[in-house]
N, C-alpha and C positions, 0 to 999 in steps of 0.2 A: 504494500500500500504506500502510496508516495508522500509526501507529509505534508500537511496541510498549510496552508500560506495565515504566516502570520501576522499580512495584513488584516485580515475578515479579524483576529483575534483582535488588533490595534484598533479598528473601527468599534468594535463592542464595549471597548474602553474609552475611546476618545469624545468628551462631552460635546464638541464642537461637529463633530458628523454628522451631517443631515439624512437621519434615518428616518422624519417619520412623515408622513405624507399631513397636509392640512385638514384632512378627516380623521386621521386616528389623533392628531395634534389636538385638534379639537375637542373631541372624545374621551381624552385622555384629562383635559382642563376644566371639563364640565360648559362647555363656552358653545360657539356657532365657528363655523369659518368666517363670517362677515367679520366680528372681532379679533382674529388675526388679521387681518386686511385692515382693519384700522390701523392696527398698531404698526403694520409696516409702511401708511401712508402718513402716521406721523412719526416715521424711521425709528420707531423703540427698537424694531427687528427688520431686519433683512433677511428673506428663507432663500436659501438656495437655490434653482431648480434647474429638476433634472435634463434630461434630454427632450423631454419630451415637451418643456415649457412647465411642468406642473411644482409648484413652492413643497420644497422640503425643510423641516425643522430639526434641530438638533437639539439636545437635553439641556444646553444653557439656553438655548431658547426660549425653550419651554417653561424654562425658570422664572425668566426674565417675564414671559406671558402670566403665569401665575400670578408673579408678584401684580402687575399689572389690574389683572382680575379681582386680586384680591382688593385694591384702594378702589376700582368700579364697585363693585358689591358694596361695599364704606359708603359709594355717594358719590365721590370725587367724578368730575368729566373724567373722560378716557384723555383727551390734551393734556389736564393738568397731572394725571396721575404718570403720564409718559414723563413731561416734564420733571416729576418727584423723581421718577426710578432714575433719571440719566442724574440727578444734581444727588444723590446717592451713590451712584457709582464715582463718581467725582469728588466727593468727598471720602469715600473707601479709599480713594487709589492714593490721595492729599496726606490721606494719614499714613496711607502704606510709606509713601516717599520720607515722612517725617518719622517716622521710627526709626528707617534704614540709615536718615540720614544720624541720629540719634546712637543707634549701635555704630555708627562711624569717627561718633563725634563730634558731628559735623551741625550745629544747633542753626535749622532756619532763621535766617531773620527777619524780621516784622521790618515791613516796607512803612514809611512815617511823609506823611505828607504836608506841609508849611502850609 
């Protein structure tokens, strides 16, 4: 038996592979496909697609959708709650950079303006 490509194994693992089509994506979030379609026309996501033209989603997608759903469900517009998720990840990555810079020693400084 010849050994199996340890690509298929890497795709199973990789959160970023667009394994799932916009009807199980959907199915899977509790939501419609029209609500992915929002959310990629106010760019929270961008799905891949396939060859044949049809949007694929990937498991950080789906995340990203989630969280999404979840501030809808709350109330919030779907604009403003895309808006929350992206000034969220921005703030995640603000801190990330500000620890890293902190385990280096290296203490940000505060910009000060006259």
């Amino acid at each position: 038996m010849p050994p199996r490509s340890t690509r298929l194994i890497d795709n199973l693992d990789d959160d970023d592979y667009p394994a799932y089509t916009m009807g199980r994506a959907a199915e899977m979030l509790g939501t419609t496909p029209a609500f992915l379609r929002a959310l990629g026309e106010h760019r929270l996501i961008t799905p891949l697609r396939s060859e044949g033209g049809h949007r694929r989603y990937s498991r950080y997608q789906l995340r990203i959708a989630a969280r999404a759903r979840e501030l809808v469900d709350q109330g919030t517009p779907i604009e403003a709650a895309c808006r929350i998720i992206v000034l969220e990840d921005q703030l995640e990555e603000a801190q990330r950079i500000n620890e890293q810079l902190r385990a280096q020693g290296t203490e940000p400084r505060a910009e000060t303006s006259l």
